[in-house]
C-alpha positions as CSV (number, residue, x, y, z in Angstrom):
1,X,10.4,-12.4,-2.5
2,X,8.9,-8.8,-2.5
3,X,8.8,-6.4,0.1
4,X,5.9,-3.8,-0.1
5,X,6.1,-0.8,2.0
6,X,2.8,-0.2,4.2
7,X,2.1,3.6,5.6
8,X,1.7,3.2,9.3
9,X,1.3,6.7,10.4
10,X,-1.4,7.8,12.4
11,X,-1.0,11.7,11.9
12,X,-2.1,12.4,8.7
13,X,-5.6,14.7,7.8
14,X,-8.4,12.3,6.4
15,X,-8.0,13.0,2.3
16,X,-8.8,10.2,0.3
17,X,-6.5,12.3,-2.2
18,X,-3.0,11.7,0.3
19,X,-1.8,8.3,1.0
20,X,-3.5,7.0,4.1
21,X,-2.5,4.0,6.8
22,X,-2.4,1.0,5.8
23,X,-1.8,2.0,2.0
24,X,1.0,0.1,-0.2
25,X,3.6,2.7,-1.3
26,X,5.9,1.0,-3.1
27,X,7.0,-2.3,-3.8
28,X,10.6,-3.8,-4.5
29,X,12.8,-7.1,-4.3
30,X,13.8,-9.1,-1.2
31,X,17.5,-7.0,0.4
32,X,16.1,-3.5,-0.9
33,X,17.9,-1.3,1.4
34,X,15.2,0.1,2.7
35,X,16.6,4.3,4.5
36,X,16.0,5.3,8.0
37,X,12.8,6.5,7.4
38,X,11.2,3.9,5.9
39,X,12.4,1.7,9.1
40,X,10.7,3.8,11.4
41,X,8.0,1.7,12.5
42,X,5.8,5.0,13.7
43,X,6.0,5.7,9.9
44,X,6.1,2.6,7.9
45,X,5.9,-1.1,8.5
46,X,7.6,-3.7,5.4
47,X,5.5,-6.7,4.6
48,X,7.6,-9.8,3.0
49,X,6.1,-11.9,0.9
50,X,8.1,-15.5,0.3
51,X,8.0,-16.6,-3.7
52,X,6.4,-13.7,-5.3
53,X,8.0,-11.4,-7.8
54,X,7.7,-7.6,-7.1
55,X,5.5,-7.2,-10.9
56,X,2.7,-9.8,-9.5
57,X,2.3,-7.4,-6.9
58,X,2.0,-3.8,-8.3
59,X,-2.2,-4.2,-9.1
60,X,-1.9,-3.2,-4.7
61,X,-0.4,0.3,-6.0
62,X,-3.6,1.2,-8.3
63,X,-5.2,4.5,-7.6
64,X,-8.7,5.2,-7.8
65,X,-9.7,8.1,-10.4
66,X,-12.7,9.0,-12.4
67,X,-13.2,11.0,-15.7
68,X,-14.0,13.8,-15.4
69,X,-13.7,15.6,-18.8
70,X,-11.9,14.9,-21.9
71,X,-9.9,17.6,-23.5
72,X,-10.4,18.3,-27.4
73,X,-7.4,16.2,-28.3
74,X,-8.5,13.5,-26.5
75,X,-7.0,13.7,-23.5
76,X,-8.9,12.9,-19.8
77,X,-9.0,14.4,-17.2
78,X,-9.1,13.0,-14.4
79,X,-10.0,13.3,-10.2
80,X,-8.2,11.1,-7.9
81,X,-10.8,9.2,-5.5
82,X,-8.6,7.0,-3.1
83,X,-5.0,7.9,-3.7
84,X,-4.1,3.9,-3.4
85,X,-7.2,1.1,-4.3
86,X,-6.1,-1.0,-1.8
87,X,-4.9,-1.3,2.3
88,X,-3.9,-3.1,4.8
89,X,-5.6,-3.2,8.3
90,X,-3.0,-2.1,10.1
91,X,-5.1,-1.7,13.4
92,X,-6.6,-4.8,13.5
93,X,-3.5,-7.0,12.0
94,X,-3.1,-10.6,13.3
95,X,-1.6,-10.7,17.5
96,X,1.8,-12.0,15.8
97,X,2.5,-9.1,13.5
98,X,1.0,-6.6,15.8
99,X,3.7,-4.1,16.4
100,X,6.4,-4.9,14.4
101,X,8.2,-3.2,11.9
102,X,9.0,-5.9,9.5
103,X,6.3,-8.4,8.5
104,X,6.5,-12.0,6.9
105,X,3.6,-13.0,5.0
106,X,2.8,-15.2,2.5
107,X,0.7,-14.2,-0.5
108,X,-2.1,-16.1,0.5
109,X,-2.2,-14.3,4.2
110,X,-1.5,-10.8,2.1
111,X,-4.4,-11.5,0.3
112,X,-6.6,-12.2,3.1
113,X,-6.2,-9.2,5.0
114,X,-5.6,-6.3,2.1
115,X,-9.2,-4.8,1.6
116,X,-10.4,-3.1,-1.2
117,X,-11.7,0.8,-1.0
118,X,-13.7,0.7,-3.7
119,X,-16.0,-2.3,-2.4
């Protein structure tokens, strides 16, 4: 199982350059001990997801950056465009995981209601 930590704050300035709600943090293995903070339901929510290793999952951590100029030696530059690709609904979540702090979901249900920015 993985557990993916979702942004749930409401607070934050509109920047598509910070993390915004609804965007995937981090994701780690089924027990992480997760801190005080990241149990603060005002703050975060945890999604579960049964039978899927923490790897299969990191593509939801993607950022969304363009090229804007490549250095003599090769390297690019770059400018960040959504700080994470992808994000979860929060406000409009299914009645059953409305409110909650901790989430079970099965990959199938994750994938059905995490949308893409870029689309």
């Amino acid at each position: 199982m993985a557990e993916i930590l979702v942004l749930n704050r409401t607070d934050l300035p509109t920047d598509a350059t910070i993390y915004q709600r609804g965007d995937p943090v981090v994701i780690f293995p089924d027990g992480h001990n997760w801190g005080a903070e990241e149990l603060n339901s005002a703050k975060f929510i945890i999604v579960k997801i049964a039978g899927v290793a923490p790897e299969t999952l990191k593509a939801y951590l993607a950022r969304v950056e363009e090229i804007i100029g490549v250095s003599p030696s090769g390297i690019k530059r770059t400018r960040t465009i959504h700080k994470c690709r992808y994000r979860l609904p929060v406000e409009s979540l299914p009645p059953r995981h409305r409110n909650k702090q901790q989430i079970a979901v099965s990959l199938t249900e994750w994938t059905s209601m995490i949308v893409d920015k870029t689309l």
